[in-house]
C-alpha positions as CSV (number, residue, x, y, z in Angstrom):
1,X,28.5,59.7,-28.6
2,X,25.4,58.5,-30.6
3,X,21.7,58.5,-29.4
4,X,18.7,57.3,-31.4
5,X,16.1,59.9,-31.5
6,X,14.7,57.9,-34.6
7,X,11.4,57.1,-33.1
8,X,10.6,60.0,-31.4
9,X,7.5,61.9,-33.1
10,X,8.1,65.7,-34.7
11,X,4.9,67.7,-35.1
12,X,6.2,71.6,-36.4
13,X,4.2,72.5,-39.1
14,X,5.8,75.2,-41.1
15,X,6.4,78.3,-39.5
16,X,3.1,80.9,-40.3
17,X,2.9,84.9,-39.8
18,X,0.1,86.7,-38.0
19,X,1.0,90.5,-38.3
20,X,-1.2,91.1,-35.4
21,X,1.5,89.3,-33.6
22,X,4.5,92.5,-32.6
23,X,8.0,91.6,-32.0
24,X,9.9,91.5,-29.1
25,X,11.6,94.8,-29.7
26,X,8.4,96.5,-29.8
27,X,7.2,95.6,-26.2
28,X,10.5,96.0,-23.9
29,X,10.4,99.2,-21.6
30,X,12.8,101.8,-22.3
31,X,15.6,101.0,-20.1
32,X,15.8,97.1,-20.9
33,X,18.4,95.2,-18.7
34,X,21.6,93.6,-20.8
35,X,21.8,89.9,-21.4
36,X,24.0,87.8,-19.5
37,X,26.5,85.7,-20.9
38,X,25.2,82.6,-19.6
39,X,21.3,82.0,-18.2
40,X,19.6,78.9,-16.8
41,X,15.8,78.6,-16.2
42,X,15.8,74.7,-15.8
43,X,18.3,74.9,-12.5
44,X,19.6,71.5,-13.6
45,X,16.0,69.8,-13.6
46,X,16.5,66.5,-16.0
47,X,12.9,65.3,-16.5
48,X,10.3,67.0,-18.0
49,X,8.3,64.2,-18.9
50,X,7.4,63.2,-22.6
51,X,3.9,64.3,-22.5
52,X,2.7,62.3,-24.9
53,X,5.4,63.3,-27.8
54,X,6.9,59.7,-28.2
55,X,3.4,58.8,-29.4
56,X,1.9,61.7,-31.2
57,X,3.3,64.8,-32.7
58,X,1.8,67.3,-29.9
59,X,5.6,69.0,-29.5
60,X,3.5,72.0,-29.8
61,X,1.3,71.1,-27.3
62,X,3.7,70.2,-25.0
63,X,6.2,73.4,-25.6
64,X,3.4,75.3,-24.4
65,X,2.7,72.8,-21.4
66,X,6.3,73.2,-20.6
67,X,6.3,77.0,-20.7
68,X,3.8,77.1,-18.3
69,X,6.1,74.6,-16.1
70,X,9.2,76.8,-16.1
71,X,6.8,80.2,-15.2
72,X,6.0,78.4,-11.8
73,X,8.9,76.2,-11.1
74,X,9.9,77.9,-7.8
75,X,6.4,78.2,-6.3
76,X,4.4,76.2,-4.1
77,X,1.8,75.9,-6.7
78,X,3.8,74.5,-9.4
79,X,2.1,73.0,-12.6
80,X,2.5,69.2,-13.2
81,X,0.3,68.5,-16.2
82,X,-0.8,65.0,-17.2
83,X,0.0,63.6,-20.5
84,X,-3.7,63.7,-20.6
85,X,-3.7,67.0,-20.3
86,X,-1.5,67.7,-23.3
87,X,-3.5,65.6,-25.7
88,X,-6.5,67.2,-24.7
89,X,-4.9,70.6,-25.4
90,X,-3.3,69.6,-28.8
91,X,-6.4,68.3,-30.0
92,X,-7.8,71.7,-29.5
93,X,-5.7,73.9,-30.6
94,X,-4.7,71.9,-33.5
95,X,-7.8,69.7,-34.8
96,X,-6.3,66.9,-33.7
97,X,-8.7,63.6,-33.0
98,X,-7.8,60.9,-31.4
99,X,-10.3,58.5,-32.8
100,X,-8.4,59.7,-36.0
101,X,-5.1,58.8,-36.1
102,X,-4.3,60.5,-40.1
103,X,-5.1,63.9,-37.7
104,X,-2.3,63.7,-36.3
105,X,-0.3,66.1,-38.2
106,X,1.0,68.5,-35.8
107,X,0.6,72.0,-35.1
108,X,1.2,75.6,-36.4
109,X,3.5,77.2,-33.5
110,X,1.7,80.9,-34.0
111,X,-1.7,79.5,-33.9
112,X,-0.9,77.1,-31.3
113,X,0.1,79.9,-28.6
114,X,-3.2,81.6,-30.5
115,X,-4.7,79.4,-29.2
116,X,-3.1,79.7,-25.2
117,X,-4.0,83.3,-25.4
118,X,-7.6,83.0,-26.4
119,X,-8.5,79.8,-24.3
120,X,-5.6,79.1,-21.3
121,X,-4.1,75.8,-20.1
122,X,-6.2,74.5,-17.8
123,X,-7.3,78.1,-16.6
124,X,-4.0,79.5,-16.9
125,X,-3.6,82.5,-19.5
126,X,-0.9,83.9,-21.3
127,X,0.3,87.6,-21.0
128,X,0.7,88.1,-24.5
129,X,3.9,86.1,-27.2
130,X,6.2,88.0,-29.5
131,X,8.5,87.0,-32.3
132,X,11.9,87.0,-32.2
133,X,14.0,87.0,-35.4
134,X,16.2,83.6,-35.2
135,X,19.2,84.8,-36.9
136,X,19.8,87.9,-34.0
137,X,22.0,85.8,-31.1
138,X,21.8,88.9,-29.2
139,X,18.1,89.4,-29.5
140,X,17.9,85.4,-29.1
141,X,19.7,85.6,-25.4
142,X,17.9,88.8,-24.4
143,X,14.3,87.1,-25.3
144,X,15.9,84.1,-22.9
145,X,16.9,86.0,-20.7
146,X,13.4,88.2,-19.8
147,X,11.2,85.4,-20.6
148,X,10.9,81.9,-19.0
149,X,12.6,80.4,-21.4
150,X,11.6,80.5,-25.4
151,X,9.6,78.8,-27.7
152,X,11.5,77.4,-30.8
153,X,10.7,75.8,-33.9
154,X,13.3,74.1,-35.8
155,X,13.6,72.4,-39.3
156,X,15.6,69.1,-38.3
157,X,18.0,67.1,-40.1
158,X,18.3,63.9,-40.9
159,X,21.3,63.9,-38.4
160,X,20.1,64.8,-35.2
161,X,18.3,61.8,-35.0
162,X,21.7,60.3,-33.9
163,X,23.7,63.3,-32.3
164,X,24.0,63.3,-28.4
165,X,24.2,67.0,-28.8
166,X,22.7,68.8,-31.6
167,X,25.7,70.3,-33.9
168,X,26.1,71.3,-37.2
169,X,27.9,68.5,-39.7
170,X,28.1,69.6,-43.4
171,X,27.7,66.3,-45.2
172,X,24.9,63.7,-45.7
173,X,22.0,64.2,-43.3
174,X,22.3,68.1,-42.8
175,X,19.6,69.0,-44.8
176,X,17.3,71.3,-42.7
177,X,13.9,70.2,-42.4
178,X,15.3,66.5,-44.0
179,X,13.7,64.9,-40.7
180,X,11.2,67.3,-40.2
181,X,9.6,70.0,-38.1
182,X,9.8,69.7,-34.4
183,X,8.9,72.4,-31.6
184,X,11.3,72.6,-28.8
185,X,11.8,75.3,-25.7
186,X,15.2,76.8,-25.0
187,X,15.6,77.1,-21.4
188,X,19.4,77.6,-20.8
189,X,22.1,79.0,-23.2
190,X,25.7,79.7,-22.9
191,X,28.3,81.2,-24.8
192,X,29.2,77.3,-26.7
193,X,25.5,76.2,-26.2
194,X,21.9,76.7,-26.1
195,X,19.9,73.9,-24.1
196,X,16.6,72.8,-25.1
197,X,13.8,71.0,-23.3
198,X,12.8,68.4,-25.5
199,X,11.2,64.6,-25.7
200,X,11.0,65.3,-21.8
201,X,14.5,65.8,-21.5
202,X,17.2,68.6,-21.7
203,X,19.3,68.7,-24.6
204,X,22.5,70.7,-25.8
205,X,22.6,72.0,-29.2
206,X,25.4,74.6,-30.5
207,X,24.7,77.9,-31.4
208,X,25.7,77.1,-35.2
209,X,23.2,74.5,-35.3
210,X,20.9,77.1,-33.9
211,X,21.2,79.5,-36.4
212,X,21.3,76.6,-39.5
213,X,18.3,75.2,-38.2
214,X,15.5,77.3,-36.5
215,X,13.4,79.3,-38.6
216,X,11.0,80.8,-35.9
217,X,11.1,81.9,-31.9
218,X,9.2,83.5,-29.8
219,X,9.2,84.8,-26.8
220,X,5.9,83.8,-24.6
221,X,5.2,85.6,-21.3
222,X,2.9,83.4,-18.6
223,X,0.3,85.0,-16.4
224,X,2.0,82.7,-13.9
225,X,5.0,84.7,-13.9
226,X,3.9,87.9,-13.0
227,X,1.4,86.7,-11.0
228,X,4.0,84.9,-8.9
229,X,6.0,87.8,-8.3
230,X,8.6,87.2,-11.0
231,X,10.0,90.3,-12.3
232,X,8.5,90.9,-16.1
233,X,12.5,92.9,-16.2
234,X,12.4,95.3,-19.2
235,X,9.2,93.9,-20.6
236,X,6.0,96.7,-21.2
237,X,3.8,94.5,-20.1
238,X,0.9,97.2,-21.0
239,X,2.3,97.0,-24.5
240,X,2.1,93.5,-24.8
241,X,-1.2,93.3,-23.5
242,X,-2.5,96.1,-26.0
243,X,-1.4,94.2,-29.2
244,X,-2.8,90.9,-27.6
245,X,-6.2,92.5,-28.0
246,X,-6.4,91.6,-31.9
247,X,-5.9,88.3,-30.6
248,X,-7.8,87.3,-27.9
249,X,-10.6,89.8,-28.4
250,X,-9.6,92.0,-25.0
């Protein structure tokens, strides 16, 4: 089955490394609970809404917007942001103006969620992020397993412009990063599949196509989520929150 994705916007710039950033390894506890098999964050939710990524190329913008979603899905206070919202946020974090539409050139996922940690969402903080090395399916599935889902950047190919779900097809059009960048947020995975919020929807995409196309995750950790009684599971939350310090200033 064929889609057309053709006109949806991108907005990934390439993937950038802050040392002061640690990895996920270095800030789970010392008895860390396995990975299931299969996980779901997004309980079957369909919309997500497009927040403003059919028109500009604020994917990193909304990842963040729809991290923040998934930390406070099954509360009474959960966050609906305006498309508004986003743009507002992207423009900030990113330089983005929109009295200037040649700004519009997307966004740097490290300094992006920077950016969340220094600042917020709308009053809303981060915990601290982490990287995750893409090509480690088992670190992969335990960062999606312990954190509301995980933020992704991904190097596109021509051919997933057309693909109802995202799989690797040698040939013509499988060029990473042929399309472009694009910033997406992995919310469910499987043994077959990983599924992906994206362009306001969810969206399958195979676990070869994972690891032939994303060059950079991390795993991003809400104030909302501990602050809503979620269990931080295996996370050192201290730990987090001590390399954080380089980054937000305390």
């Amino acid at each position: 089955m064929s889609v057309d994705h053709s006109l949806m916007k991108l907005g990934k710039l390439p993937a950038r490394i802050d040392d002061r950033v640690p990895r996920m390894m270095s800030v789970l506890a010392d008895i860390v609970p396995a990975a299931p098999a299969a996980h779901s964050w997004s309980q079957g939710r369909s919309d997500w809404g497009m927040l403003g990524n059919d028109n500009l190329g604020d994917c990193t913008a909304a990842g963040c917007y729809h991290l923040e979603e998934i930390a406070t899905m099954e509360t009474a206070r959960h966050f609906n942001p305006s498309t508004a919202n986003v743009i507002a946020f992207y423009s900030a974090s990113t330089g983005y103006n929109p009295a200037d539409p040649s700004t519009d050139r997307g966004g740097v996922e490290v300094d992006v969620l920077n950016f969340w940690q220094t600042h917020g969402i709308l009053g809303r903080h981060l915990i601290g992020h982490a990287t995750v090395e893409p090509q480690n399916v088992d670190h992969v599935k335990q960062g999606a397993f312990l954190f509301p889902g995980l933020y992704l950047g991904v190097a596109l190919p021509l051919n997933a412009q057309t693909q109802d779900i995202w799989d690797y097809v040698a040939g013509p059009g499988s060029e990473p990063g042929g399309w472009g960048g694009h910033c997406i947020v992995l919310v469910d995975y499987d043994e077959t599949y990983i599924t992906v919020i994206t362009w306001g929807v969810l969206k399958k995409a195979t676990w070869t196509w994972f690891l032939k196309y994303c060059d950079e995750v991390h795993a991003v950790l809400p104030a909302a989520w501990i602050a809503n009684a979620k269990s931080p599971g295996g996370i050192d939350v201290s730990a987090l929150q001590g390399y954080m310090t380089a980054i937000s200033g305390g």
